[in-house]
C-alpha positions in Angstrom: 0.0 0.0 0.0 1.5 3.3 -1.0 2.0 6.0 1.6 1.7 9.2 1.0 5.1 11.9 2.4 5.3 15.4 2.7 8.5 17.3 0.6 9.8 19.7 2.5 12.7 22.3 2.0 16.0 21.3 3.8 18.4 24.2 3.1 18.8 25.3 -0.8 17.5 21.3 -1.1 14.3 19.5 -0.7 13.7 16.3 1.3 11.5 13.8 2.3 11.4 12.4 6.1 11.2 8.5 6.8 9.1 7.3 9.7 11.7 6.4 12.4 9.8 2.9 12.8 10.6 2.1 9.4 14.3 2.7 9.9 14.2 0.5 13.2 13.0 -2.2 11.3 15.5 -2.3 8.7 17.8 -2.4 11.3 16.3 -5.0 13.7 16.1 -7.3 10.7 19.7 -6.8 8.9 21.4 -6.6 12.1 23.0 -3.1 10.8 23.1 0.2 11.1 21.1 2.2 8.0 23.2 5.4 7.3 22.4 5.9 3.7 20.0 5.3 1.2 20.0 5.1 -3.0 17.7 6.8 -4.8 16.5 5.8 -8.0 15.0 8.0 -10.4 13.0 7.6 -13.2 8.8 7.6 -14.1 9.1 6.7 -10.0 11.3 7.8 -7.2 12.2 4.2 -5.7 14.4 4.9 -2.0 16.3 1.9 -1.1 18.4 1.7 2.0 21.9 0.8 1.2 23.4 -1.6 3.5 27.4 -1.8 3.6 28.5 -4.9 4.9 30.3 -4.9 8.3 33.7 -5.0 7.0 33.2 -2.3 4.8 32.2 -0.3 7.3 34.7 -0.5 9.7 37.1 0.8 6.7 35.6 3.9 6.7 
C-alpha cells in the first residue's frame, strides 16, 4: 500500500522524512546500522536503504 510523504525544504535542497519505525525495522532485521539510502529515479522515485557490509564499514 502506498503511503503518501510530505517534501519539505532542507536548506537550498528538498527532502523527504522516513518514519523512524521504518528505519528501526530495517535495522532489527539486517542486524546493521542504516546510514544511507539510494535513490533511483525515473517515471518513479524508488528509495532503497543501502546496506554496507560490516567489513566495509569498519574501513571507513
Amino acid at each position: 500500500m502506498p503511503i503518501i510523504r510530505k517534501v519539505t525544504t532542507v536548506g537550498a535542497a528538498r527532502g523527504i522524512t522516513l518514519p523512524k519505525s521504518w528505519i528501526e525495522c530495517i535495522e532489527r532485521e539486517t542486524g546493521r546500522k542504516l546510514e544511507e539510502v539510494m535513490l533511483e529515479v525515473d517515471q518513479v522515485l524508488t528509495v532503497s536503504p543501502v546496506l554496507r557490509r560490516k567489513k566495509d564499514a569498519e574501513h571507513e
